[in-house]
C-alpha positions as CSV (number, residue, x, y, z in Angstrom):
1,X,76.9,109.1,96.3
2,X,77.9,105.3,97.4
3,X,81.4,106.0,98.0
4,X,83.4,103.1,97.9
5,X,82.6,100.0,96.4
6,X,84.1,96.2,96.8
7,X,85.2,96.2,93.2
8,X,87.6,99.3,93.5
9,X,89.6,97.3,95.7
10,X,92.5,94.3,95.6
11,X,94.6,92.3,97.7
12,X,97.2,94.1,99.4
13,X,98.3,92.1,102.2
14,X,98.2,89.0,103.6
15,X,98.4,87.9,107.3
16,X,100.1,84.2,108.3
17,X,99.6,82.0,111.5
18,X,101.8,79.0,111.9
19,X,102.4,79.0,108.1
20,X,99.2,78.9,107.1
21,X,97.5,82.1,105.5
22,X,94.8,83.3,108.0
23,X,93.4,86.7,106.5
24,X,93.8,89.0,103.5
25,X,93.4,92.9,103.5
26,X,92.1,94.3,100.3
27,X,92.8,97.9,99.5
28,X,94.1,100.4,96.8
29,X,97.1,102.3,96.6
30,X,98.5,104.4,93.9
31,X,102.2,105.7,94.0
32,X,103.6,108.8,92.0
33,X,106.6,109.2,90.4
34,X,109.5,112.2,91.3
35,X,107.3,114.2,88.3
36,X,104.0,113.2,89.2
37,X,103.3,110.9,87.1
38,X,101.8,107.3,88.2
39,X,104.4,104.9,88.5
40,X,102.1,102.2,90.0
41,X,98.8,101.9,91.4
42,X,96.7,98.6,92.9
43,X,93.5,98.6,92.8
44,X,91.4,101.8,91.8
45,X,93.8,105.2,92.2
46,X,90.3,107.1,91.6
47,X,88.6,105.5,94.7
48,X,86.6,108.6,96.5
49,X,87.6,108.1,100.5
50,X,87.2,110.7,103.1
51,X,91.4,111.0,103.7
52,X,90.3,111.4,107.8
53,X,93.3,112.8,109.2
54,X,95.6,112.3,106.3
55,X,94.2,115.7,105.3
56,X,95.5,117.3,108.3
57,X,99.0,118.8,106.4
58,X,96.5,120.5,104.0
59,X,94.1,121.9,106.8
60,X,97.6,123.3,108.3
61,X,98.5,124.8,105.1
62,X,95.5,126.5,104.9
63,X,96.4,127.9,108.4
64,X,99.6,129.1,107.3
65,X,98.4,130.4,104.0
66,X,95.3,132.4,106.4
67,X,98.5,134.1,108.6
68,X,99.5,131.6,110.9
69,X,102.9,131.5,112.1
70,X,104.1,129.0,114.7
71,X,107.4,127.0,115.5
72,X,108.2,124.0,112.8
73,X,107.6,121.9,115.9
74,X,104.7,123.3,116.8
75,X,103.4,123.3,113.3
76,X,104.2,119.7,112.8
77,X,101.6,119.3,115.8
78,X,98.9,121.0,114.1
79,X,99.3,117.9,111.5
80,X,99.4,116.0,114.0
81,X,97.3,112.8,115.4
82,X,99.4,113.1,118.3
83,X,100.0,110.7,121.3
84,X,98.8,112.6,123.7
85,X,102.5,112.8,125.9
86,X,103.3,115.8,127.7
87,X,105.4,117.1,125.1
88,X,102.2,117.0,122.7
89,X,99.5,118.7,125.2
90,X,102.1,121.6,126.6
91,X,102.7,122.7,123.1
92,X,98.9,122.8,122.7
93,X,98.8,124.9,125.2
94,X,102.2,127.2,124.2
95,X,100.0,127.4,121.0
96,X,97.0,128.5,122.5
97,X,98.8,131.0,124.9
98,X,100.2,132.8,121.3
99,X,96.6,134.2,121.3
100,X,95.1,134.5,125.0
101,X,93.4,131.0,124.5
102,X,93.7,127.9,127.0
103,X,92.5,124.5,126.4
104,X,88.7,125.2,127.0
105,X,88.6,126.8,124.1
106,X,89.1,123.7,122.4
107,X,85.9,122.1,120.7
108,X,86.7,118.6,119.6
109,X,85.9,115.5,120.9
110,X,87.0,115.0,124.4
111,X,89.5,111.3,124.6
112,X,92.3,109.3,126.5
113,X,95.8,109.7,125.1
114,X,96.6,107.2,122.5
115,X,100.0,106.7,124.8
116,X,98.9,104.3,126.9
117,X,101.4,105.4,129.9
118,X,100.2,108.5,130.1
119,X,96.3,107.5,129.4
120,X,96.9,104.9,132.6
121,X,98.3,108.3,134.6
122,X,95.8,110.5,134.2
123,X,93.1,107.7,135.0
124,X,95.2,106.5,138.0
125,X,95.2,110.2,139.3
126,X,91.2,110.3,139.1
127,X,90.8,112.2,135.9
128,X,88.9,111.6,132.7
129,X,88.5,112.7,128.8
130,X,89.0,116.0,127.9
131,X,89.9,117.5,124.3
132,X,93.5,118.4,124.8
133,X,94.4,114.6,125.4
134,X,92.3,113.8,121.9
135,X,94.7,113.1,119.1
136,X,93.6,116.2,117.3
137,X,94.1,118.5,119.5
138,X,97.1,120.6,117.8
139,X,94.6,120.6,114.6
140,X,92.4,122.3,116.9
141,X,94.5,124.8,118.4
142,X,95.9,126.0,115.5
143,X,92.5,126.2,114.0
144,X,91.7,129.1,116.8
145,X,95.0,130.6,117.0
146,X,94.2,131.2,113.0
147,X,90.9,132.2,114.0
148,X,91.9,135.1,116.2
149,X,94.5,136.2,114.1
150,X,91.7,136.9,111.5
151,X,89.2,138.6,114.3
152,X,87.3,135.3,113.2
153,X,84.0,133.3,115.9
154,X,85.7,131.0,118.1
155,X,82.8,129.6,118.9
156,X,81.7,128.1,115.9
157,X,85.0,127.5,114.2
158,X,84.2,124.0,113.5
159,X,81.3,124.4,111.1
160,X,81.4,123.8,107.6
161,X,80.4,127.6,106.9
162,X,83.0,129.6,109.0
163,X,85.9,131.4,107.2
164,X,88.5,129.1,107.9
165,X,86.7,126.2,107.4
166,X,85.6,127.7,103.9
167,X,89.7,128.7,103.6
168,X,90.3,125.1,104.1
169,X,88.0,123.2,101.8
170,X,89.5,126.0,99.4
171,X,93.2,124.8,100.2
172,X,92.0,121.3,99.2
173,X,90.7,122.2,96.1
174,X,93.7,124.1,95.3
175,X,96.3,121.4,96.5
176,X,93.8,118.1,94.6
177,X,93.1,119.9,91.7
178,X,89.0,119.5,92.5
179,X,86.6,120.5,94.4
180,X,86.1,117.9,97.2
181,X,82.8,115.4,96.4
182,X,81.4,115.7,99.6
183,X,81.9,116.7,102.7
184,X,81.3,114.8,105.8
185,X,82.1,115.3,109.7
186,X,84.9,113.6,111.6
187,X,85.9,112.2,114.9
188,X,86.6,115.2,116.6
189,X,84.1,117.3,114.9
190,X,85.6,118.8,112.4
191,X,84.4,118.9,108.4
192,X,85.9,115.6,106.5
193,X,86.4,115.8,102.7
194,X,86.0,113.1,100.2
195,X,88.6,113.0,97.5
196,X,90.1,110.5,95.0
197,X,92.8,108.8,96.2
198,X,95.0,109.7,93.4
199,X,94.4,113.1,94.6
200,X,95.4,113.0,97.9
201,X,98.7,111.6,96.6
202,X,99.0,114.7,93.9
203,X,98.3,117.2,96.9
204,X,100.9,115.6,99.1
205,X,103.4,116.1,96.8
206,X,102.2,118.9,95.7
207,X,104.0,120.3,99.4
208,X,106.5,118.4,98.9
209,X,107.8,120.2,95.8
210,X,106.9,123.5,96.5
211,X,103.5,123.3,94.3
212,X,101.6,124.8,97.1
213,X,104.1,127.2,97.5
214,X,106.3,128.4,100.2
215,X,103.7,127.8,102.9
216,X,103.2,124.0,101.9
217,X,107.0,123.8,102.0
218,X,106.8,124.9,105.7
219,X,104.3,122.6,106.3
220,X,106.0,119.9,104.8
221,X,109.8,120.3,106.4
222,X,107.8,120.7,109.6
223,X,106.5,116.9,109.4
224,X,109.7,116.0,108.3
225,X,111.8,117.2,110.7
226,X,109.6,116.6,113.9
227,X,108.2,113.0,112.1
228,X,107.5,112.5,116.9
229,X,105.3,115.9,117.0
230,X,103.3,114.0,113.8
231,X,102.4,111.0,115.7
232,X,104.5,109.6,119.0
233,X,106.6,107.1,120.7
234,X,106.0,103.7,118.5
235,X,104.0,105.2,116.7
236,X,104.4,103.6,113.3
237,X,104.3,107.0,111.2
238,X,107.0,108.5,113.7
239,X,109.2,105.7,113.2
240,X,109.2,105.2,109.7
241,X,109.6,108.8,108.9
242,X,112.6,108.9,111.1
243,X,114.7,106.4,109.7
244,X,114.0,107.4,106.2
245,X,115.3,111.5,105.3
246,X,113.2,113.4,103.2
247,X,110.2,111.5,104.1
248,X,107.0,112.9,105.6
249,X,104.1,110.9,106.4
250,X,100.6,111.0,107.5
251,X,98.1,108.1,109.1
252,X,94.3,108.7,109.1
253,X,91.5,106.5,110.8
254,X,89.8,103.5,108.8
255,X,93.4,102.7,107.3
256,X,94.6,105.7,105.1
257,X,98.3,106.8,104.6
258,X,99.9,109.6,102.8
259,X,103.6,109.9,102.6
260,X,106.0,111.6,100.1
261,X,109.8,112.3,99.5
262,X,110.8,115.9,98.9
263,X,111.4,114.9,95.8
264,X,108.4,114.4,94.6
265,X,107.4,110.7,94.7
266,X,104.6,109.6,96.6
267,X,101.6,107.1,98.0
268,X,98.1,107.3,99.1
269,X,96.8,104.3,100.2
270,X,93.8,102.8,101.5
271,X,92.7,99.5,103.1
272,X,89.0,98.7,102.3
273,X,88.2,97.1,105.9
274,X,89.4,100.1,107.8
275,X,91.3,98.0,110.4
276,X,94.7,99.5,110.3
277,X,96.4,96.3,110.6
278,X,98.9,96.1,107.4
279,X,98.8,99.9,106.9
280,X,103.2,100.2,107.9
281,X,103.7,96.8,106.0
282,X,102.0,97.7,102.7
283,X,103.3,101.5,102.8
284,X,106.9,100.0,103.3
285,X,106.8,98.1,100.6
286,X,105.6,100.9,98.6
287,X,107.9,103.2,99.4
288,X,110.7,100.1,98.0
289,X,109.1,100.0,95.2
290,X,109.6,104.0,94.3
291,X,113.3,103.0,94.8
292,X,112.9,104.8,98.4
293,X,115.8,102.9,101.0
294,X,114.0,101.6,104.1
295,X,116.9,99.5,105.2
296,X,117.2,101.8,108.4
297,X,113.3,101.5,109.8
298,X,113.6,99.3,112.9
299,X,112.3,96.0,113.1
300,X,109.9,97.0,115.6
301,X,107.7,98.2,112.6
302,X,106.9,94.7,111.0
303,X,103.5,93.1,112.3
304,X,103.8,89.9,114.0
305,X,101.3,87.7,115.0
306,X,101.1,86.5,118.5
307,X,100.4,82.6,119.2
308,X,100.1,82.5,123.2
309,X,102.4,85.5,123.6
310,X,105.2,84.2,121.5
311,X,105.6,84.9,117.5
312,X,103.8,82.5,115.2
313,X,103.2,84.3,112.2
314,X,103.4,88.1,110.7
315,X,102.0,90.4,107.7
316,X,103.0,90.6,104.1
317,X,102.7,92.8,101.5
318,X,101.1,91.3,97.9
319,X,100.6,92.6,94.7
320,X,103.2,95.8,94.9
């Protein structure tokens, strides 16, 4: 398969410098209404992606389904893309310790924290990478927690044939409604599934609404409630899910985001150059356009461009 193509995608946002339009990110993006149906969609809704770490609330839910049983803090971690702060690598750890496990255990990709403080920190005290820092790491420990609790290898755990990575791409297909296209392998090692965008939309709500069941519910509340355990300080997912109730959200790498309302409406979205920059502006304007209130997400979410260190341009939404 080619995956995406040029022609699936359409202008989505546009970025300014001194009042003059500099760049344009093209992209698709599909929104659902309260009952599932499309209320609007940019580009091509049926656009195969690989969700990255979008998929994350689904991988947890096929955690949950497979017996695991954790704090909604600590659950909202295991969706997480974390920041890497102390609060996010001690409750790796408390996660580990549920089943005799301690951060060695761990097999994804060793990293920095994306919190540049505490990145600086551990640099300035003479250490290095190492997985619990990586952004995935609560993924990862709730992955082997849920491996011991089903007497499953912890050794292998990340390989497309183990038990709970079969349990997983099974979640998937249950929450999309399809069996994922393909299946790659992401940053930190674990399998990556390619879906339609529209689907990834449909399974998001789908735990919103109680489609998934019980244990998507948990999985859902748990992002909404600890929206700074799903990403971290600044972090635009953390913010925006903060100042708007109801809302959960999820970023993955090469620009995706998933978000919906527990009442059912949604967005999937994806920007075809994978950059990230636009992702907050274009999902804001989204969410306005479901009739969602974003009046109380802080300034401090718009993108501004910098001329010599001052303000001299910033993003904007198109076509939505």
């Amino acid at each position: 398969m080619t995956g995406v193509l040029p022609t699936q995608f359409e202008p989505l946002a546009i970025v300014s410098r001194s009042g003059v339009d500099e760049s344009v990110h093209f992209g698709a993006i599909v929104a659902l209404n309260a009952d599932g149906g499309i209320a609007f969609s940019v580009g091509d809704p049926n656009v195969t992606i690989f969700p990255r770490s979008a998929t994350k609330p689904f991988q947890a839910l096929a955690m949950v389904r497979a017996g695991l049983s954790l704090p909604a803090e600590q659950l909202a971690l295991v969706c997480a893309s974390h920041s890497g702060q102390a609060v996010h690598q001690q409750n790796v750890r408390d996660i580990l310790a549920t089943v005799n496990l301690d951060e060695t255990a761990l097999l994804n990709t060793a990293g920095f924290s994306i919190h540049v403080p505490t990145a600086h920190e551990m640099i300035r005290s003479g250490g290095g990478k190492s997985p619990i820092q990586m952004d995935c790491s609560g993924k990862h420990a709730g992955m082997l927690a849920t491996c011991v609790l089903n007497s499953w290898s912890t050794d292998n755990y990340l390989h497309p044939e183990h038990p709970l990575q079969r349990a997983i791409t099974n979640t998937i297909t249950d929450v999309t409604g399809a069996e994922p296209i393909a299946i790659g392998t992401d940053g930190c090692g674990a399998p990556a599934h390619v879906i339609p965008l529209l689907h990834l939309a449909r399974a998001m709500r789908a735990l919103a609404v109680g489609d998934a069941g019980p244990e998507g519910r948990l999985v859902f509340e748990a992002m909404e409630r600890f929206p700074h355990m799903v990403a971290g300080d600044d972090r635009h997912v953390t913010v925006i899910a903060s100042a708007i109730p109801g809302l959960a959200a999820k970023d993955g790498a090469d620009s995706i985001y998933v978000a919906a309302m527990d009442d059912g409406r949604s967005v999937a979205l994806k920007l075809s150059d994978g950059s990230g920059r636009a992702l907050p502006t274009v999902l804001l304007a989204a969410l306005q356009r479901l009739g969602i209130d974003t009046t109380h997400v802080p300034s401090t979410v718009a993108e501004i461009v910098l001329g010599h260190g001052q303000p001299v341009g910033a993003v904007r939404a198109v076509n939505i």
